[in-house]
N, C-alpha and C positions, 0 to 999 in steps of 0.2 A: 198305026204307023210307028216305025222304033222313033225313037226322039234322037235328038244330037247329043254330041255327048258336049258338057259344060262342066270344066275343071273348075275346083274348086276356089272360092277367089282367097287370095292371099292376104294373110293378115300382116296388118303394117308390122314392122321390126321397132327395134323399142329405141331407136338414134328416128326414128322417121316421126313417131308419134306427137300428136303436139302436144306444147308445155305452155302451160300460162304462163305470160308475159306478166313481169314483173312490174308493178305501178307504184308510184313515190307515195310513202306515207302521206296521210292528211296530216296538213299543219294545227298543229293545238290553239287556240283562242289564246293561249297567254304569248303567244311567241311576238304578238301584236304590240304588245305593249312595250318587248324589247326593240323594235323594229320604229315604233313611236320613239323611243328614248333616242334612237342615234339619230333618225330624221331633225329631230329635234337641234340637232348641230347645227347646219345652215342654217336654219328659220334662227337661232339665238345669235348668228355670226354675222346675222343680214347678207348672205348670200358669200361665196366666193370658191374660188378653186381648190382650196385643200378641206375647208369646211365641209364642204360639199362632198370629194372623194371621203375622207372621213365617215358621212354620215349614211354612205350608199352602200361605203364599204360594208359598213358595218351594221347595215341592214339588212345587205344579201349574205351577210354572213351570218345573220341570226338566222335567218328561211333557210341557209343551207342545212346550219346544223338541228334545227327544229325537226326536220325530212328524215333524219336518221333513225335507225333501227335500235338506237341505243335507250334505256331506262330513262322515264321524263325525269329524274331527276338529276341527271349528269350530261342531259341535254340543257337543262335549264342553268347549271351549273357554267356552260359553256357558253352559252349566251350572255350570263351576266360579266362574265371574265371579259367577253367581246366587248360589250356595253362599255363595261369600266373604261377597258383600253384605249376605248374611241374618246370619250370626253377624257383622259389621261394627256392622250395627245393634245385633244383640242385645248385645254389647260395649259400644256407648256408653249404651244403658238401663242397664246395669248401674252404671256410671262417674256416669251424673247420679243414680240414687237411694241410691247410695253417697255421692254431694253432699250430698244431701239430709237424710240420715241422720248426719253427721259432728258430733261434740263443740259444734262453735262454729256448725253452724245450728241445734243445739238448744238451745246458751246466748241465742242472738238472739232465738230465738220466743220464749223464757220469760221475756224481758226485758220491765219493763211500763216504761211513763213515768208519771213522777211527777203525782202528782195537783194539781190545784188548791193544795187545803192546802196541800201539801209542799212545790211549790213557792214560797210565800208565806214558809212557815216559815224556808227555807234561806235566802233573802235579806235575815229579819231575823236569822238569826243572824251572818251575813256582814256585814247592815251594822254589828248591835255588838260582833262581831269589830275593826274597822274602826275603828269610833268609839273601841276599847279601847285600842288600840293609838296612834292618832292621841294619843290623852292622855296616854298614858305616853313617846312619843318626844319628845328635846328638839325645839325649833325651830331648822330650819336655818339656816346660819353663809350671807352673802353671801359670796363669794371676793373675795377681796382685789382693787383692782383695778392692773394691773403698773405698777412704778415706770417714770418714764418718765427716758430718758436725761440725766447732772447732764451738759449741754451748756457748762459752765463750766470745764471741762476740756478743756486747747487737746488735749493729744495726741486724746482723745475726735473735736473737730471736725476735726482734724489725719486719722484714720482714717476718718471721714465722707467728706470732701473725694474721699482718695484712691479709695474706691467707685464715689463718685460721676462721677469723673471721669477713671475707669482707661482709658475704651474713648476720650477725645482724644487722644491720640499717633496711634492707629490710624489714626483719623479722616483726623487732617492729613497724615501720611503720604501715604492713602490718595490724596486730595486732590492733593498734590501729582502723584503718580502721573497722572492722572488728565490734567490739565492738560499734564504732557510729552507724552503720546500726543497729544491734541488739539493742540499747539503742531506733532506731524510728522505731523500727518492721517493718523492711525490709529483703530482701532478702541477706544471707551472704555466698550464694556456693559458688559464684566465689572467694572469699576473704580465705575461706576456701581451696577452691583447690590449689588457690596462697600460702598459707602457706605452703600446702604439698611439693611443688614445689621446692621453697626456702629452707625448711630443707631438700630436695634431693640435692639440688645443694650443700649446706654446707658440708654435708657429703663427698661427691666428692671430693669437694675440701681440706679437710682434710684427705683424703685417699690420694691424691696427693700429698700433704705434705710431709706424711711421706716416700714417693716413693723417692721422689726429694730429700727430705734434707735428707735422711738415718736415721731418729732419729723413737725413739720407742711412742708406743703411752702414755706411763709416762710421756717421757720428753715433748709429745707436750700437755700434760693436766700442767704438770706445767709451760711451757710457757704462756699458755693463761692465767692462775691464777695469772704468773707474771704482763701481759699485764694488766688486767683486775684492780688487785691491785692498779699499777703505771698510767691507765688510757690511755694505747697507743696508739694513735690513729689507727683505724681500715679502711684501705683503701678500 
């Protein structure tokens, strides 16, 4: 008898074909020990809610990255960095409630501030402090005010004078200097700036005058007129 005819059967397409499913790396024996190290947080904290997040964290974060595909030695790398960072943490929790709990944050919080009353009360005892004291102190003494130079005494204007009119030698000197360069057409800045110099210093020093010896600027324009008149020598 002819047979049936039976096409042939089709081969699966290579999107259809199956593919082994991918299974998470075996955890290594040492990844235990980092996994130990953060658990270890709560059991040393005697228990509590950041201790705890801490130490869970940072145990499923060693099994996550233990699982990876990466070289054991930058997975173990990466574990120890976690590790650190969990008791880093746990370390400054410890250091701010040890703040917290210290001699002079507990002196601060117990401190109250003074009430109404009290503060009323303290400032009248301060002002009749105040007013006690005021009544029992003598009244203060004006200071004397400074004698002023007895200008009737020639050496006195005689020492004036000379102050006053120590830096004209200079001057004229200077002057002349000044005048010879310019008579053989040279250069006279420097001679020029020195001039300046000398009548600042002058000035100065007849401001100082009048500081020291108390007299006005009259009387030391007629001292010098006397000096100058009488010819006295200028030191």
């Amino acid at each position: 008898m002819p047979t049936m005819y039976e096409p042939p059967a089709e081969e699966p397409s290579p999107d259809n074909r199956s593919r082994p499913k991918s299974t998470p790396s075996q955890i290594p024996g040492w990844t235990w020990a980092f996994v130990a190290a953060c658990i270890a947080i709560p059991i040393v904290a005697l228990g509590g809610l950041i201790p705890g997040a801490l130490g869970g964290g940072g145990a499923a974060a060693c099994v996550a990255i233990a699982r990876l595909t990466k070289p054991a030695w930058q997975r173990a790398t990466l574990c120890t960095a976690v590790t650190a960072s969990c008791w880093g943490l746990f370390g400054a929790l410890i250091v701010f409630v040890a703040g917290l709990n210290s001699p002079d944050t507990a002196r601060a919080s117990q401190w109250e501030s003074p009430s109404y009353d009290e503060e009323w009360q303290a400032e009248d005892e301060l002002g009749s402090a105040d007013s006690a004291s005021s009544e029992q102190r003598p009244p203060r003494r004006k200071a004397p005010k400074p004698r002023r130079t007895d200008l009737s005494d020639e050496d006195t204007r005689r020492e004036i004078y000379g102050l006053a009119t120590r830096m004209l030698p200079k001057i004229a000197a200077t002057k002349e200097k000044l005048e010879e360069r310019r008579a053989e057409g040279r250069s006279t800045d420097f001679f020029k700036h020195r001039i300046e110099h000398l009548e600042e210093m002058r000035t100065k020093q007849q401001a100082f005058a009048l500081k020291f010896y108390d007299i006005t600027r009259r009387e030391l324009d007629a001292i010098i007129e006397e000096g100058d008149a009488q010819e006295w020598p200028q030191k």
